[in-house]
C-alpha positions as CSV (number, residue, x, y, z in Angstrom):
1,X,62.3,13.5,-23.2
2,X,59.8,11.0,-22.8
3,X,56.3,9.6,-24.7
4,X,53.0,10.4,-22.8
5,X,51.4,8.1,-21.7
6,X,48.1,8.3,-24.5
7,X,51.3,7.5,-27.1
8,X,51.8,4.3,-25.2
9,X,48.4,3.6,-23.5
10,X,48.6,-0.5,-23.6
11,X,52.3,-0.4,-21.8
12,X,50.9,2.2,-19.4
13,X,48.4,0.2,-18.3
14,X,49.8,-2.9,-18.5
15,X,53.0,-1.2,-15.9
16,X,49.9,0.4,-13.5
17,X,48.1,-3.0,-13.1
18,X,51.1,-4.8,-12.3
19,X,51.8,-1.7,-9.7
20,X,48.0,-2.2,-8.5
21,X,48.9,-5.8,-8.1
22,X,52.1,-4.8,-6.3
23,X,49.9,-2.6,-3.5
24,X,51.6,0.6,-4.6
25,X,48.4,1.9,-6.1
26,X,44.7,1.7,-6.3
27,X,42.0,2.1,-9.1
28,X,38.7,3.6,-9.5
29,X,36.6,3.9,-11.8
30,X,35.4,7.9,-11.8
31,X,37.3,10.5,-10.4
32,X,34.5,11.0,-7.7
33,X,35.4,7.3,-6.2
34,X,38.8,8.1,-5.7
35,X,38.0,11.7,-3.8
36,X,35.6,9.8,-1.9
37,X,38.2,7.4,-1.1
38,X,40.7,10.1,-0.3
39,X,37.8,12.0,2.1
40,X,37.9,15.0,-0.2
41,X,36.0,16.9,-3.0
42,X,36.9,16.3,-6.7
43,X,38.6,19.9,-6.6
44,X,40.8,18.9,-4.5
45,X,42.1,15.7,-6.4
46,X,45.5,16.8,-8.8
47,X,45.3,14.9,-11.7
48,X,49.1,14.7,-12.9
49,X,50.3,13.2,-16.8
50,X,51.9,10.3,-17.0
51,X,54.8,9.5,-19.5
52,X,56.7,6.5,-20.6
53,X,60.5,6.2,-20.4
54,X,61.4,2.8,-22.6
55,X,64.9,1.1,-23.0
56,X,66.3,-1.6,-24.4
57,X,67.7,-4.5,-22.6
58,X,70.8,-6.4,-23.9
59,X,68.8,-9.2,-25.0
60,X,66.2,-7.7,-27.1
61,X,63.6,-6.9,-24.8
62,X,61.5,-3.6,-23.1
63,X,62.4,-2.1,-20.2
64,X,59.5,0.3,-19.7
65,X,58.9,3.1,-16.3
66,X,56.5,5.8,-16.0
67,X,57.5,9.0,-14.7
68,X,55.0,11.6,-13.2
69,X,55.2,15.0,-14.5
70,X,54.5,17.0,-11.4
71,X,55.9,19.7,-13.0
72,X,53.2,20.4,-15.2
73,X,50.5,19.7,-12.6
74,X,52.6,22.6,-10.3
75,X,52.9,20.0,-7.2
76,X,56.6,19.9,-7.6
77,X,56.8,23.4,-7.0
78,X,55.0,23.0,-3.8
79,X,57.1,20.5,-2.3
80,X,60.7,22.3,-0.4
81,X,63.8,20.7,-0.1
82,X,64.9,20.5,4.0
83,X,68.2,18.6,2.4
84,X,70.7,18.2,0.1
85,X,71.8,14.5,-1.1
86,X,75.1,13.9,-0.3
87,X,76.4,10.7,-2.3
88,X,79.5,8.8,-0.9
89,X,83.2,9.3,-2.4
90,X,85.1,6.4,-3.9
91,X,87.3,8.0,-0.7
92,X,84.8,6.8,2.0
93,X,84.8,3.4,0.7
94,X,88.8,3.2,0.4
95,X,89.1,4.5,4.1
96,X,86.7,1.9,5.4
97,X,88.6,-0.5,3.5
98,X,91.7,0.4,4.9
99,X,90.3,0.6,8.2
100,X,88.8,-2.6,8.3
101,X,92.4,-4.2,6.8
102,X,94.2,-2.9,9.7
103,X,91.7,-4.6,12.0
104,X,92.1,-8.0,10.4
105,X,93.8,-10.7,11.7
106,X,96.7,-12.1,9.1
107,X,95.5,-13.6,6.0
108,X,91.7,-12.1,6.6
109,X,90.0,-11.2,3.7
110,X,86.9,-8.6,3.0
111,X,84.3,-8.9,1.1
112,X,82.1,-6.4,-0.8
113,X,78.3,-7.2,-1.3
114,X,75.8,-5.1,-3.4
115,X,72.0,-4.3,-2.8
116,X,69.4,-3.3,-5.4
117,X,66.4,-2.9,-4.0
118,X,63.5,-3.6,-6.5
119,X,61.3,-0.6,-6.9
120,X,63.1,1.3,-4.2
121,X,60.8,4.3,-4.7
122,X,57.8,2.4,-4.5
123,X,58.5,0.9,-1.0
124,X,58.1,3.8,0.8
125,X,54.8,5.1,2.0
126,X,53.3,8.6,1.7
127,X,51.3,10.4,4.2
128,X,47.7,10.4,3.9
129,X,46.4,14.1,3.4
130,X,49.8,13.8,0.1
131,X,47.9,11.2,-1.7
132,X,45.6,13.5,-3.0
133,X,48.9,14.9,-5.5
134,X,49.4,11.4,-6.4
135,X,46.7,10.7,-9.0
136,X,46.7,10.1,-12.4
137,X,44.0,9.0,-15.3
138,X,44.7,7.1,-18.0
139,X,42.0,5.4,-20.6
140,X,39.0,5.6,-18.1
141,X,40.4,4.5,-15.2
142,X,41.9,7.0,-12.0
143,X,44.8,5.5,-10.0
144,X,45.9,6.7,-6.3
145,X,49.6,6.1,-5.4
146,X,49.9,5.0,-1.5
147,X,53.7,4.9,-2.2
148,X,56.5,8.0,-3.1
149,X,56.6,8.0,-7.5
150,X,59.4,8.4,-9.9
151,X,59.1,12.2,-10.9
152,X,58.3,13.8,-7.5
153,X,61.1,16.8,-6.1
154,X,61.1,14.9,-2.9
155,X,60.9,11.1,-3.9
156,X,64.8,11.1,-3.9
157,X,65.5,12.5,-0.3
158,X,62.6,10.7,1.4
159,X,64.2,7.7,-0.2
160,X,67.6,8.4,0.6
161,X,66.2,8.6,4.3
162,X,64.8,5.5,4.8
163,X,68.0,3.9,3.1
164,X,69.9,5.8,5.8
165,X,67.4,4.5,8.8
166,X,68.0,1.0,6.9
167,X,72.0,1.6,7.2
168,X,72.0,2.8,10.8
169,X,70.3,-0.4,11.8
170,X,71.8,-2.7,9.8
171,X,75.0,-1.2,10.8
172,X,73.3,-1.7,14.6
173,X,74.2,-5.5,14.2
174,X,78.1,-5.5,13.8
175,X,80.9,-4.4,15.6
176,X,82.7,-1.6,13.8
177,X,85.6,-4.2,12.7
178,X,83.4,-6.6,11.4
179,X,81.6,-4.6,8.7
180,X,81.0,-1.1,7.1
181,X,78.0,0.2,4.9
182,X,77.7,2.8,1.9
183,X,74.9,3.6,0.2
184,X,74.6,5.6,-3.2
185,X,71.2,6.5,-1.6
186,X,73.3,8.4,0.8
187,X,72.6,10.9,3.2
188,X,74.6,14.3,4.6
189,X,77.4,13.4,6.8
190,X,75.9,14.1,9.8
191,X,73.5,11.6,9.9
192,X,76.3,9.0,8.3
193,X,76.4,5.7,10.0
């Protein structure tokens, strides 16, 4: 349940310029520049609707995020799963705790860090000949997204595997005693660092 994007046309905006400004997208002014940008016909161009998910912070003020709905548009039902997310147990954590306790020398201590990575969606590139399902029009103006969106099947398991590439080579740098990584971007055992 979320308000489309015409309800809330100045936030909208206001959220793609500062994702314009951030690289993650690109404006045109007719849908013709864009498809020429994109090396393809008009036709060929999805247009998807964009709504507005808002939330109050603590103090008072807007927390606003567009979602895509590629459901509507029918490129969500194009895209197959090859995966399932697999998120870490509070289990996985305790064992690598306990692990890492046995290796320490007398009166060691461990420390637990935490990550958020700003616009984690948003840092992750798409292929070029997908971009063309990443468009969206909103008072006049047509944006491209260069960058995976919030509201595409896939965006979550793309995601989850560059956090995993991310964990394998962080993980790369330190001897198994020295440090352990979970992620609640996780990814199936198998590939598990």
């Amino acid at each position: 349940n979320y308000k489309s994007a015409e309800e809330a046309t100045g936030d909208v905006t206001k959220i793609l310029d500062e994702m314009e400004g951030k690289s993650f997208c690109r404006s045109f002014s007719s849908k013709a520049l864009l498809a020429k940008s994109l090396g393809c016909k008009e036709s060929e161009v999805t247009l998807n609707k964009l709504g507005l998910i808002s939330k109050e912070r603590p103090d008072g003020t807007m927390k606003h995020r567009i979602i895509w709905d590629l459901l509507r548009s029918h490129v969500n039902s194009a895209i197959r799963q090859g995966e399932r997310i697999i998120l870490p147990r509070l289990l996985d954590i305790v064992r690598d705790v306990m692990d890492l306790q046995s290796l320490l020398e007398h009166g060691g201590d461990i420390s637990f860090y935490g990550v958020d990575i700003e616009d984690a969606f948003h840092n992750v590139p798409i292929m070029g000949d997908e971009k063309r399902f990443m468009c969206a029009s909103i008072d006049g103006k047509f944006y491209l997204f260069d960058v995976t969106i919030f509201g595409s099947r896939s965006s979550p398991t793309v995601l989850v595997r560059y956090c995993a590439w991310l964990g394998r080579s962080t993980s790369s740098l330190f001897r198994p005693h020295e440090a352990r990584l979970e992620s609640d971007a996780a990814y199936p055992p198998s590939s598990a660092a």
